[in-house]
C-alpha positions as CSV (number, residue, x, y, z in Angstrom):
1,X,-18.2,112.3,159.5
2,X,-16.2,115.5,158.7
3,X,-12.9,116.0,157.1
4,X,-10.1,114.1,158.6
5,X,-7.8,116.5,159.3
6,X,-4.0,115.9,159.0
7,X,-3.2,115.5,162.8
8,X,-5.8,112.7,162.9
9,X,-5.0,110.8,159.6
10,X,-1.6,110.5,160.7
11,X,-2.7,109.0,163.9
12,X,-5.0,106.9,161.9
13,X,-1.9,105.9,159.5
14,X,0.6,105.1,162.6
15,X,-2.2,102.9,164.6
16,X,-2.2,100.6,161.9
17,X,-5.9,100.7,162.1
18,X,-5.8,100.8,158.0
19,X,-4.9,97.2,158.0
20,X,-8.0,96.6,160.5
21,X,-10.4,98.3,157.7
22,X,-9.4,95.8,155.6
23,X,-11.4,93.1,157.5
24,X,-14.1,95.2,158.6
25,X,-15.0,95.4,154.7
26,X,-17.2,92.8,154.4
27,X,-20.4,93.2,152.7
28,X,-22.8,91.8,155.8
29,X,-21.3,93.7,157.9
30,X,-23.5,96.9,159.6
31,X,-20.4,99.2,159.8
32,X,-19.4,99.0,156.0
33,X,-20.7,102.1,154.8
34,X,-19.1,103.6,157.8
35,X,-15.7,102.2,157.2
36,X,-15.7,103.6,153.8
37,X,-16.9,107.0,154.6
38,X,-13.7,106.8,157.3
39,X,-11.3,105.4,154.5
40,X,-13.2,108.4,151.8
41,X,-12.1,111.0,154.1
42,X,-9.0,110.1,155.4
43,X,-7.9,109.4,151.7
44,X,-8.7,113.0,150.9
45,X,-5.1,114.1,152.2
46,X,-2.6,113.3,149.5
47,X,-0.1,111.6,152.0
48,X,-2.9,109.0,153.2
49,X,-3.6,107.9,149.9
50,X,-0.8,105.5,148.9
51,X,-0.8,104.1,153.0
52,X,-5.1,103.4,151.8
53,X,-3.1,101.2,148.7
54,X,-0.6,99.9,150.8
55,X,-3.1,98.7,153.3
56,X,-4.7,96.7,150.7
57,X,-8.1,98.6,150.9
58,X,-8.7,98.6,147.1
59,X,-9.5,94.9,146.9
60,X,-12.7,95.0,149.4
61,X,-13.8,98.5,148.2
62,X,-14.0,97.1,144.7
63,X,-15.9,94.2,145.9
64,X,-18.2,96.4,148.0
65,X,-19.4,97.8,144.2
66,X,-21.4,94.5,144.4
67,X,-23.4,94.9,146.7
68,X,-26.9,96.3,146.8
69,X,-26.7,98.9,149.5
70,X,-26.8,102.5,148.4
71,X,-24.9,104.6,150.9
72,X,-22.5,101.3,151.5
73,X,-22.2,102.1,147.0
74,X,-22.1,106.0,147.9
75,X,-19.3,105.7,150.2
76,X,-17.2,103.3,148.5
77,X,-17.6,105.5,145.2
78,X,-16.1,108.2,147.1
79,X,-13.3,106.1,148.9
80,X,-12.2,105.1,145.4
81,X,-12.3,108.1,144.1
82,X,-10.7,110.1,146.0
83,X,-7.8,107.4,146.9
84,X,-7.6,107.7,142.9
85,X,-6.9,111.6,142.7
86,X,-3.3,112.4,141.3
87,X,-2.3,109.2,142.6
88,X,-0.6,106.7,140.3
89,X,-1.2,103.6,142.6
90,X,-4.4,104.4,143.5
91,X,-5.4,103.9,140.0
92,X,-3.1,100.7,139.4
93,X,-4.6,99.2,142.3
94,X,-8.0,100.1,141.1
95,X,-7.4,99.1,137.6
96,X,-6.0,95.9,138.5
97,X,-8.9,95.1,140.8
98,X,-11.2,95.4,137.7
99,X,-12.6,98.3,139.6
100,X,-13.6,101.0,136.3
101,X,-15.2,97.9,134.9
102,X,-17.6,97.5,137.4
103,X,-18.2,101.5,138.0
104,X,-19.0,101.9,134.2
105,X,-21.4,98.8,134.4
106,X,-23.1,100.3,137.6
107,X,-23.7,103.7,135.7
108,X,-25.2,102.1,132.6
109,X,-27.3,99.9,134.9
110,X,-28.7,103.5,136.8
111,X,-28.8,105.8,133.7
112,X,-32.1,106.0,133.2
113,X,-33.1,106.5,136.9
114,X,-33.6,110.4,137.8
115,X,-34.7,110.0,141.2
116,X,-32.4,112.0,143.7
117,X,-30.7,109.1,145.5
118,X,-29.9,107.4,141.9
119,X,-28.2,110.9,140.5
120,X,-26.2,111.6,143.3
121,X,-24.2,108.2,143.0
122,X,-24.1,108.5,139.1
123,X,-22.5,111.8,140.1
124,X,-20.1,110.2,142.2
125,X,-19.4,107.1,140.3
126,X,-19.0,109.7,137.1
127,X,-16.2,111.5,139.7
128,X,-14.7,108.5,140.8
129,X,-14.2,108.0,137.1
130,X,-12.4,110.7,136.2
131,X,-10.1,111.0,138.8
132,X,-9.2,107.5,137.6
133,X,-8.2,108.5,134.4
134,X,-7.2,112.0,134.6
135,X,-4.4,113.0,132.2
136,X,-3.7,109.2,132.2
137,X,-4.0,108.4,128.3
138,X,-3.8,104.6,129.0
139,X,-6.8,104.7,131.3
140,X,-9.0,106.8,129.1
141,X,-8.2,104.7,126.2
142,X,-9.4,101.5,128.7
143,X,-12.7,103.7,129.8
144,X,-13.3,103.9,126.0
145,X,-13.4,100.8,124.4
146,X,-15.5,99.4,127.9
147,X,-17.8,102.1,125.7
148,X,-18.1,104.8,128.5
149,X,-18.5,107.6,125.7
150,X,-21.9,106.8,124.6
151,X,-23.2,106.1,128.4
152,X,-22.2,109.3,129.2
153,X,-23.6,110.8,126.5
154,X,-27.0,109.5,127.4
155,X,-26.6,110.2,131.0
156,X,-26.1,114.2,129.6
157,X,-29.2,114.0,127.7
158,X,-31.3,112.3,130.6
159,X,-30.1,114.2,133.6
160,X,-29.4,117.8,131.8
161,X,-31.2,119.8,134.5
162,X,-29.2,118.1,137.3
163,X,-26.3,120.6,137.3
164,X,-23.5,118.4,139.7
165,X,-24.3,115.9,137.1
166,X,-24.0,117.8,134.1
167,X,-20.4,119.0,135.3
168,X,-19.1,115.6,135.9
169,X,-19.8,114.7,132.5
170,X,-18.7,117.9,131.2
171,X,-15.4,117.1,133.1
172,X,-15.2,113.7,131.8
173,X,-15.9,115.0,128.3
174,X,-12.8,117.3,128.2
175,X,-10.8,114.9,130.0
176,X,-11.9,111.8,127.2
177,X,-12.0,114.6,124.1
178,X,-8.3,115.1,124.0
179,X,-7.9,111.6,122.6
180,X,-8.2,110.6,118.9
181,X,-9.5,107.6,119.1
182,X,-12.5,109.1,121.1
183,X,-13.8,111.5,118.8
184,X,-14.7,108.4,116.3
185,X,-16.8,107.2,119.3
186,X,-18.4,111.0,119.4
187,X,-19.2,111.1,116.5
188,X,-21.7,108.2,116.5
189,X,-23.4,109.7,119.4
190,X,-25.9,112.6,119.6
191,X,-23.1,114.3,121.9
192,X,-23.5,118.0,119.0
193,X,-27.0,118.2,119.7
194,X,-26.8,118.0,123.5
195,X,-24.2,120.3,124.0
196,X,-25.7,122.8,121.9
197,X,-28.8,122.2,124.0
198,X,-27.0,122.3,127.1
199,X,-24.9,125.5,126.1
200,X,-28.4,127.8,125.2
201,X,-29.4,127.5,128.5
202,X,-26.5,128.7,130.1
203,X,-26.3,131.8,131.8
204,X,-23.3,131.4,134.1
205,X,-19.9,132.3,132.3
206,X,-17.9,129.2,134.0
207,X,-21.0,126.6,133.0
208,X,-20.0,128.6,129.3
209,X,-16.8,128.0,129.3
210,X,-16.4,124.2,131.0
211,X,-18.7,123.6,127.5
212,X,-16.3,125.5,125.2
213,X,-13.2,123.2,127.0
214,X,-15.6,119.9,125.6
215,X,-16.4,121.7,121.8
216,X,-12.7,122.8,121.1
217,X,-11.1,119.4,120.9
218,X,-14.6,117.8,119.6
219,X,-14.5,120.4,117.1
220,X,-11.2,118.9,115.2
221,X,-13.0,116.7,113.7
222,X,-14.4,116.9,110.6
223,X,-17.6,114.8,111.0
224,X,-18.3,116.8,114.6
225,X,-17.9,120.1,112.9
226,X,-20.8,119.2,111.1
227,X,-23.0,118.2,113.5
228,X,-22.4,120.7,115.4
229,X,-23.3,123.3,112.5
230,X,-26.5,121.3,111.7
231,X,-27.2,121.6,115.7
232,X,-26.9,125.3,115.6
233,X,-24.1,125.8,117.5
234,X,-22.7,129.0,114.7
235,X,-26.2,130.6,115.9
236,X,-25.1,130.2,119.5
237,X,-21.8,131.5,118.8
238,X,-22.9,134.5,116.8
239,X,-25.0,135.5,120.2
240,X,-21.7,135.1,122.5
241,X,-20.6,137.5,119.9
242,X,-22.7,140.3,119.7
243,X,-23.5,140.4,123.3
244,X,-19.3,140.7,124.7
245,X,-18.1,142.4,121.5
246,X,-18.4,145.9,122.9
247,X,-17.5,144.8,126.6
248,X,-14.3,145.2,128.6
249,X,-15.2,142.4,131.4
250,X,-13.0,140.0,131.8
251,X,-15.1,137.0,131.0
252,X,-16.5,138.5,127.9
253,X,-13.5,139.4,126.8
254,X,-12.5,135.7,127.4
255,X,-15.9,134.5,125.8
256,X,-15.5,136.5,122.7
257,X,-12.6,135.0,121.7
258,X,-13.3,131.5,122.9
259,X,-16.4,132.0,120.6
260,X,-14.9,133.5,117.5
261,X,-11.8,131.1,117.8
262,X,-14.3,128.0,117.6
263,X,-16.0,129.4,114.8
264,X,-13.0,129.6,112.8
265,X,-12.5,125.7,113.9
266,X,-15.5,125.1,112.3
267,X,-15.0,126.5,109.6
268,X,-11.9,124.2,108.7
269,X,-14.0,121.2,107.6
270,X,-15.0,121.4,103.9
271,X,-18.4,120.2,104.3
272,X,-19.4,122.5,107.2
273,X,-17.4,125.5,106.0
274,X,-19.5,125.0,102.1
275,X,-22.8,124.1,104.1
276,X,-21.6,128.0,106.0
277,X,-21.3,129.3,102.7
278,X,-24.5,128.8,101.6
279,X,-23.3,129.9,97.9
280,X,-22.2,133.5,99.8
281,X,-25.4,134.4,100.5
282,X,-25.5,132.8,103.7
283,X,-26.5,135.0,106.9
284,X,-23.4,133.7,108.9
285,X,-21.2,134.2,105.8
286,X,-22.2,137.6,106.3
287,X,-22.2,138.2,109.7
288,X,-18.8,137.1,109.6
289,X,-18.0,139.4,106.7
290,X,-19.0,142.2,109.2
291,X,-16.7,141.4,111.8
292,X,-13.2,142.7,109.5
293,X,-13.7,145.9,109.7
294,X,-15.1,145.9,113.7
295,X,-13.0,147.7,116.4
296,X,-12.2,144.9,118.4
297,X,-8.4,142.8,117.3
298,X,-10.0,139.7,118.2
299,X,-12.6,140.1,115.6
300,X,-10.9,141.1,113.1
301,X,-8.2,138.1,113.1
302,X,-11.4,135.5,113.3
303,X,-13.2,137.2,110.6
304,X,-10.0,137.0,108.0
305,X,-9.3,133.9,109.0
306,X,-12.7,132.9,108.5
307,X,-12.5,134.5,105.0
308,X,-9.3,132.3,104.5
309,X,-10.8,129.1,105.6
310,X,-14.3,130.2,103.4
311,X,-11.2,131.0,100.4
312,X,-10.4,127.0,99.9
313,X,-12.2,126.4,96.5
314,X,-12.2,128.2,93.4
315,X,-16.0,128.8,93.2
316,X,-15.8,130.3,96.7
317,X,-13.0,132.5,96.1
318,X,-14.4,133.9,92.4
319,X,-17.8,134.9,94.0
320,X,-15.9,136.5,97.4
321,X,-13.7,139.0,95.0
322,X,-16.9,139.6,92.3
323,X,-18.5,141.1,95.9
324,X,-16.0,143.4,97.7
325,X,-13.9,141.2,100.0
326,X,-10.7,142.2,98.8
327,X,-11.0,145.9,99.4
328,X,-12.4,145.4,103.0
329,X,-9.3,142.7,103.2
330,X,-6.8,145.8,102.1
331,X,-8.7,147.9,104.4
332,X,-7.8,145.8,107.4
333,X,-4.3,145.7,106.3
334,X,-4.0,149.3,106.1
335,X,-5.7,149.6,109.7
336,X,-2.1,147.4,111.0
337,X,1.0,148.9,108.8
338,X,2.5,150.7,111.6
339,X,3.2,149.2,114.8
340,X,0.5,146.9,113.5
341,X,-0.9,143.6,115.4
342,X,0.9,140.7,113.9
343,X,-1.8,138.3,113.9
344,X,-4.2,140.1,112.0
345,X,-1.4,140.7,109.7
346,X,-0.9,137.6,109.0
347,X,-4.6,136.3,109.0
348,X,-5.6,138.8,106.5
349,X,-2.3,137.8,104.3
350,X,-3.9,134.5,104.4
351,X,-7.1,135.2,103.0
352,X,-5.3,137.2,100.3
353,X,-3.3,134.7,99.3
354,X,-5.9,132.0,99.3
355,X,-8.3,134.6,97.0
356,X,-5.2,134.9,94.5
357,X,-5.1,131.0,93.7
358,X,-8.0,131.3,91.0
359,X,-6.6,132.3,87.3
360,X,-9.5,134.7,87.1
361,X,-9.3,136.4,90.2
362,X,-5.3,137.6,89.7
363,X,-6.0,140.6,87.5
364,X,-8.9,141.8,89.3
365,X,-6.8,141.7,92.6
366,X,-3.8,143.3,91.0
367,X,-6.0,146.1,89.4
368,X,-7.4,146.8,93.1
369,X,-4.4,147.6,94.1
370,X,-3.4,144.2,96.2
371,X,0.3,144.0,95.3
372,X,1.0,147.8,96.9
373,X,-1.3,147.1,99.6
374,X,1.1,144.1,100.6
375,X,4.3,145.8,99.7
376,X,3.3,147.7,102.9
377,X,5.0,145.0,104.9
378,X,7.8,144.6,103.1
379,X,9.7,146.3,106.4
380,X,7.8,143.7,108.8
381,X,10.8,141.9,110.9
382,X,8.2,138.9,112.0
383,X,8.7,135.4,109.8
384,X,4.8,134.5,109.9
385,X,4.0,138.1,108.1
386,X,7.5,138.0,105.6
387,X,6.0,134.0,104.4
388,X,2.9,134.8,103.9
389,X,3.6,138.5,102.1
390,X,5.9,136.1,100.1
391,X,2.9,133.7,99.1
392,X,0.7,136.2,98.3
393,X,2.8,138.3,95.8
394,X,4.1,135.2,94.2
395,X,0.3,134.3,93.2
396,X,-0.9,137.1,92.4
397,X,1.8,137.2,89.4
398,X,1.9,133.8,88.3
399,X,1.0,134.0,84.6
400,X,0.9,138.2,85.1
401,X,3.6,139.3,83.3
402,X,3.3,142.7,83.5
403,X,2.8,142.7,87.2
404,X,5.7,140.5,87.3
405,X,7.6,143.2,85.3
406,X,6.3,145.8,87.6
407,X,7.4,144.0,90.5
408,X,10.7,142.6,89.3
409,X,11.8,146.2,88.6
410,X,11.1,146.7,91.5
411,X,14.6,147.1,93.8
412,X,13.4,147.4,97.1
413,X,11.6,144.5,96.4
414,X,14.3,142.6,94.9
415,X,17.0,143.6,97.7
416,X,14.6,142.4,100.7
417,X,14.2,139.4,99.0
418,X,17.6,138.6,98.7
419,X,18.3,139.2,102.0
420,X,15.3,136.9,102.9
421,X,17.0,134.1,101.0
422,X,19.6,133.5,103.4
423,X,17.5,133.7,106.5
424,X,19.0,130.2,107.6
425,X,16.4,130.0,110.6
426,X,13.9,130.6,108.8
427,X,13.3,127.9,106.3
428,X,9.9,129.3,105.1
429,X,10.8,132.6,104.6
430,X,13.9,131.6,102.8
431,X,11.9,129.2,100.6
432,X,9.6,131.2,99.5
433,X,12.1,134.2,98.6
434,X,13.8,132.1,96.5
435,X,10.6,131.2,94.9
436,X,8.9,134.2,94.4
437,X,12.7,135.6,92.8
438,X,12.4,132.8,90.4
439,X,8.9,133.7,89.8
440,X,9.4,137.2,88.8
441,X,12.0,136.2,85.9
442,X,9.7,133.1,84.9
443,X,6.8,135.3,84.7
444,X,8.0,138.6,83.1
445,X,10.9,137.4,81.1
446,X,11.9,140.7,81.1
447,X,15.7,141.4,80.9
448,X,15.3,144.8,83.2
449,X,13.8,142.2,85.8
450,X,16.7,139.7,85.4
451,X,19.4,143.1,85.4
452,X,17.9,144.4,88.9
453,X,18.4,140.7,90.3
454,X,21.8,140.4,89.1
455,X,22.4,143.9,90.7
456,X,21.1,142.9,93.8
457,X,23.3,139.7,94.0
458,X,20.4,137.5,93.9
459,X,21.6,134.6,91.0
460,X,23.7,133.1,93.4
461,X,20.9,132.1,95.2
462,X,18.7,130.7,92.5
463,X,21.5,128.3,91.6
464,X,21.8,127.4,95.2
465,X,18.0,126.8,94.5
466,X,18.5,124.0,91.9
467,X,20.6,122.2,94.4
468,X,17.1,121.9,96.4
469,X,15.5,118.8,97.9
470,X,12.0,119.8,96.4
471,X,11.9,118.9,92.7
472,X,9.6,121.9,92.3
473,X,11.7,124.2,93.6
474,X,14.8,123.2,91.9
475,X,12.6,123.1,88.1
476,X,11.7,126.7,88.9
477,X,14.9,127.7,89.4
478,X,16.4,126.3,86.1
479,X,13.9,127.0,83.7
480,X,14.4,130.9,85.5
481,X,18.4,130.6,85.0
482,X,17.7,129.6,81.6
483,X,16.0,132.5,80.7
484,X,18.9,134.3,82.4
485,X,21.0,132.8,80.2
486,X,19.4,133.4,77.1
487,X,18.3,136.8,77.6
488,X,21.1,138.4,80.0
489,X,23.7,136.2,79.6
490,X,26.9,138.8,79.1
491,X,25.3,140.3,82.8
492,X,25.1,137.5,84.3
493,X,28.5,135.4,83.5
494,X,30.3,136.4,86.2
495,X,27.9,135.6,89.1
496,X,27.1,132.5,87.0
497,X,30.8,131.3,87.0
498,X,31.0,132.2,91.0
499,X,28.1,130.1,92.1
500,X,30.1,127.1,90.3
501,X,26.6,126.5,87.9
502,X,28.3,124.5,85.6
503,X,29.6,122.1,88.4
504,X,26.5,121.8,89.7
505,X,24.6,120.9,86.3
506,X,27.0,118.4,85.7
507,X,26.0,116.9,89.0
508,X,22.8,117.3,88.3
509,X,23.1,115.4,85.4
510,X,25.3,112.3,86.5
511,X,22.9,111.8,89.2
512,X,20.5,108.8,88.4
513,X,17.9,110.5,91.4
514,X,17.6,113.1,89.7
515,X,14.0,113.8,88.0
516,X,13.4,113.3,84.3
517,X,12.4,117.0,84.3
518,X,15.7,118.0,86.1
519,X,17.3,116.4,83.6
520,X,15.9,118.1,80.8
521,X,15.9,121.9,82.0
522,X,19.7,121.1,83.1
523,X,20.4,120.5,79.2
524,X,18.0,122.7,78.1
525,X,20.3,125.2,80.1
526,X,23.9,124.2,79.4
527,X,22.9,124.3,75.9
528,X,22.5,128.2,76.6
529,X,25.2,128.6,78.6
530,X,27.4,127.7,75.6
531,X,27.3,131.1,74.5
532,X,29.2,132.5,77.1
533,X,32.9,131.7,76.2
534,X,34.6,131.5,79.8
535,X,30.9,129.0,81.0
536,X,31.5,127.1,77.3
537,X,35.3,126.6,78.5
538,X,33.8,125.1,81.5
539,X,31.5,123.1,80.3
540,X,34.1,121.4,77.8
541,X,36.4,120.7,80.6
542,X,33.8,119.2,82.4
543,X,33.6,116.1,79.9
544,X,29.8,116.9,79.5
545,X,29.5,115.1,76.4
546,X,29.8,112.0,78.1
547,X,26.9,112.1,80.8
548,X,24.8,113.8,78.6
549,X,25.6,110.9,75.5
550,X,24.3,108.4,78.4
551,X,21.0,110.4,78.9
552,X,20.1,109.4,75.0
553,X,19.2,105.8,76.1
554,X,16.5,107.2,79.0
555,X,13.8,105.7,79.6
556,X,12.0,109.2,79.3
557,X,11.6,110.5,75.6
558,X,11.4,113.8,75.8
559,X,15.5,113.5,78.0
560,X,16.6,110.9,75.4
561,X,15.7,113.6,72.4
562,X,16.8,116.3,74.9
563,X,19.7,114.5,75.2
564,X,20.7,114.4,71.4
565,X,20.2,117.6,70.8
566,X,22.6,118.5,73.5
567,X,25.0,116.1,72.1
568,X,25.3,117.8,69.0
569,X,25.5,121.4,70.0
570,X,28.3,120.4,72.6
571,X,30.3,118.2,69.6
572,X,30.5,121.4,67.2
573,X,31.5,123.8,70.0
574,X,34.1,121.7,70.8
């Protein structure tokens, strides 16, 4: 029977004749298979398919899943399926009639059979499936603990050169892969080495990419991403990439960056990204390597984000800068300062960054020239590029106090970052101003640095910063305003005074949240802020003495000694 077309379902849905199908369902009857191809292709108009659930069809069709007959099985696959396509009763009814439970039990029951009549109803009964449980997270979580995943996974490996077959499961994949609790089921399955089978024999660039859709999601997790490397799915993804790098087509355009994307997915699990690695002599370590300084944008952003997901040990990240990476790294950068794409920008900032976190590699990056190269971007009006800029100057002079001197003096510098500080919607970039400001006096404990951040108006954000949710943050910035205060103090006072300090130390203090280590570095700097006669007159009328006298009972002996010393430099300047 053809296509009912909408003139004659209508007809069909006014003569009540529905209701008649009903009855006519009966599994000795002649006509059954018949009635269910009817009911199949009326129910492929949209409007027809709540009238089939209303009709109470879904009952007998699921009973009709008992019986023996293959086209009366064939036709009822189809009837349920399609009266289960974008339709949320058609699935109720179907779930309620225990229908997916008998559909997943008949496709375990023909896995193993290849001959033509067996595939073609695993291919519908696979359908019928998935239009059950499309974008329906309840369902697919049903369909997975009745323990469809590993079935279908099977049926892949057994039936891979039947290609309607194949895509149904494909389909099914993507559709069950978006779910967490699915990948655990993956990964106890052989589902890596089938697809990576499955993908080298494809030709076709749809049949590529309905097996990228399966591998992105699969790929998230960490215990798939190395069975897929240990199947050889990098090699496969290398090809994809030298034969659509120089190409303009559409598809391989597409296919490039589906390929080089997934390869940087992979490369986020530890294990798969070491076992990558291969102690940097690995081939794909390399071939990656050669994609920075390629023509194409695409490859370029996978290949530094590649190097920053290859940059997340220390071992890793010495052995990377002994061998050249960072000036192929700056030579990306200087490929993007003007007008510049903002993704590369910010991958290759990344790896930069990442390669700075070793104590070792610091001088060797700053000597190579790493803090101008950045300083590049200092104009850049995009947040993602400004944090990550941030990041990567503030590691490269941790402990580097000349670089920190260099960079503190630096008034350019200094001004965009206190302009940064107050970017209110953007709580990164603002963060990580106030940290690297903080940084730069910490480090260099230089009074030039401290007299070009004063002149830029930037102390009144570092004592905002002790105010701070982040314990970190709000230790960095005391121990910095305490070397303000003890080397630049006369400079400083007034700005000091105006950001009410004093008030907020003495808050600070009375606060029993506050950290033992916020305790001590808020002494550590009233006690130098006692030099300063107009801070010392408000520091006295604060009645410090008596919060801190209470600190010299904590629980924490380096406050409690703290605290004693405090107590007697307040009592003789009083």
């Amino acid at each position: 029977m053809q296509l009912a077309d909408m003139e004659t379902s209508e007809k069909i849905q006014k003569s009540g004749v529905l209701q008649v199908f009903a009855s006519l369902l009966m599994p000795q009857s002649s006509c059954t298979a018949k009635v269910a191809n009817i009911i199949a292709e009326v129910a492929r108009n949209e409007f027809m398919r709540n009238p089939c659930v209303d009709a109470g069809l879904i009952p007998p069709l699921v009973q009709m899943l008992n019986c023996k007959d293959q086209e009366v099985l064939l036709q009822t696959g189809r009837a349920l399926g399609n009266i289960c396509y974008d339709s949320h009763e058609g699935r109720n009814a179907v779930d309620h009639a225990g229908g997916a439970h008998i559909v997943v039990d008949l496709i375990r029951s023909l896995c193993s059979k290849t001959d033509p009549a067996s595939e073609k109803l695993l291919t519908v009964f696979c359908g019928m499936l998935m239009n059950y449980s499309n974008e329906n997270d309840t369902l697919q979580s049903q369909l997975i603990n009745m323990g469809v995943i590993p079935t279908l996974v099977k049926l892949l490996g057994i039936h891979c050169q039947n290609a309607a077959l194949t895509e149904m499961c494909l389909v099914a994949f993507g559709n069950l892969a978006e779910l967490e609790s699915s990948k655990e089921q993956f990964a106890y399955t052989n589902i890596a080495e089938e697809l990576v089978k499955l993908f080298k024999k494809q030709v076709e660039h749809d049949k590529k990419e309905m097996i990228f859709e399966v591998l992105a999601p699969l790929a998230e997790n960490d215990v798939i991403k190395l069975q897929l490397v240990e199947a050889g799915l990098v090699e496969c993804l290398l090809e994809v990439v030298q034969k659509t790098v120089d190409s303009d087509k559409e598809d391989d355009v597409a296919e490039l960056k589906t390929a080089s994307d997934l390869m940087v997915l992979l490369l986020l699990g530890d294990e798969s990204m070491q076992k990558l690695f291969e102690g940097g002599r690995g081939s794909v370590f390399q071939r990656v390597l050669s994609w920075i300084p390629s023509n194409s944008h695409q490859l370029q952003l996978a290949g530094a984000l590649a190097i920053a997901n290859f940059a997340r040990n220390d071992g890793n990240c010495i052995h990377m800068v002994d061998n050249g990476i960072v000036q192929k790294l700056m030579d990306l950068l200087d490929r993007h300062v003007e007008d510049g794409n903002v993704t590369v920008q910010h991958a290759a900032l990344s790896a930069l960054r990442n390669l700075a976190i070793p104590v070792v590699n610091k001088a060797k990056m700053l000597s190579a020239g790493v803090a101008e190269a950045v300083l590049k971007f200092l104009r850049s009006e995009m947040p993602p590029v400004q944090f990550k800029l941030l990041g990567t100057l503030r590691m490269l002079i941790d402990a580097q106090a000349e670089a920190a001197e260099q960079l503190g003096k630096n008034a350019k510098l200094v001004e965009r970052l206190v302009e940064w500080c107050e970017a209110k919607d953007h709580a990164g970039v603002m963060g990580e101003s106030n940290r690297l400001l903080s940084a730069l006096i910490r480090h260099s404990k230089s009074k030039d640095v401290i007299r070009t951040i004063v002149q830029s108006g930037g102390i009144k954000h570092l004592v905002t910063m002790a105010t701070s949710e982040h314990v970190i943050m709000q230790n960095e910035a005391l121990v910095a305003l305490a070397l303000i205060a003890a080397l630049e103090l006369v400079t400083a006072e007034k700005d000091l005074e105006n950001a009410q300090l004093v008030q907020i130390l003495h808050r600070l203090l009375s606060d029993d949240r506050s950290a033992p280590e916020i305790k001590y570095n808020s002494m550590v700097l009233v006690c130098a802020l006692i030099g300063s006669e107009s801070l010392q007159k408000e520091v006295q009328n604060m009645a410090f003495l008596e919060v801190v006298s209470k600190l010299r009972s904590h629980e924490n002996k380096t406050v409690a000694q703290q605290a004693s010393l405090t107590e007697q430099r307040l009592a003789v300047e009083s």
